[in-house]
Legacy VTK file of the C-alpha trace (Angstrom):
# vtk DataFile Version 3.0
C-alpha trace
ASCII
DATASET POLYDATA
POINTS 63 float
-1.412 6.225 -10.625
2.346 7.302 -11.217
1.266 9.924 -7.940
0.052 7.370 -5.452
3.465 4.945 -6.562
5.676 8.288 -6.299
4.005 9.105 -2.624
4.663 5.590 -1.246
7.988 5.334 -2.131
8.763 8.779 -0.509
6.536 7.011 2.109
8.608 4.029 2.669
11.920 5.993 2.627
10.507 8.020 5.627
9.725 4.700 7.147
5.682 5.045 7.088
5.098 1.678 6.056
1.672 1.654 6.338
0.808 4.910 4.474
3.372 3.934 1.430
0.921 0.521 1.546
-2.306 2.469 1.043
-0.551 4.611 -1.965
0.592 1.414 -3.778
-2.520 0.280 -3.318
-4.695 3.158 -4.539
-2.129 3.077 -7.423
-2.716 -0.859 -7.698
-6.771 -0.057 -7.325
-6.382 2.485 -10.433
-4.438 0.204 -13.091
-4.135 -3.954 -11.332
-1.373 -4.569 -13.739
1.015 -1.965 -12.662
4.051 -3.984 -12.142
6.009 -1.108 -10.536
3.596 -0.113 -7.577
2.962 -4.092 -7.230
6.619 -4.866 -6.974
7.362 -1.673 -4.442
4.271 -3.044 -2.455
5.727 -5.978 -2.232
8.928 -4.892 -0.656
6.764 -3.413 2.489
7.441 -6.282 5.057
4.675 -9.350 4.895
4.015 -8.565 9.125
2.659 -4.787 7.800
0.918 -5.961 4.655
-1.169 -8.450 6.743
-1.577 -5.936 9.851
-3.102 -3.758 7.107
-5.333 -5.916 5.750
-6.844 -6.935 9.528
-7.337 -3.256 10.378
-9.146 -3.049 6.733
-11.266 -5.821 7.664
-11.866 -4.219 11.513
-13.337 -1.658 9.913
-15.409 -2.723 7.156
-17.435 -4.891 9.602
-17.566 -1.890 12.365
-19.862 -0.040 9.670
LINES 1 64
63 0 1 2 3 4 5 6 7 8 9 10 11 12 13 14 15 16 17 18 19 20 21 22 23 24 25 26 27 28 29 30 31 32 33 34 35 36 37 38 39 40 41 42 43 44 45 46 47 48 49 50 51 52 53 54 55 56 57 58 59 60 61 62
């Protein structure tokens, strides 16, 4: 958990916003209630959080 939160801050800091948003959430995935990988998450800009989830989607119903 700590890992994935660790790798998407480096992640943001290196201005890969969309990587550091599949750490937090593999760290969210692993424990839902960890408040520190849910509040760095939530820092990533709402525009690449929802750009993220539409890709997600994309591919879930190319399968």
């Amino acid at each position: 958990m700590g890992v994935s939160r660790n790798r998407g801050v480096a992640l943001t800091f290196l201005d890969r916003q969309e990587e550091a948003l599949a750490s937090f959430n593999a760290a969210i995935a692993l424990k839902p209630d960890y408040d520190r990988a849910i509040a760095q998450r939530d820092k990533i800009p709402k525009s690449e959080r929802l750009r993220r989830q539409h890709h997600h989607r994309e591919d879930r119903t190319s399968e």
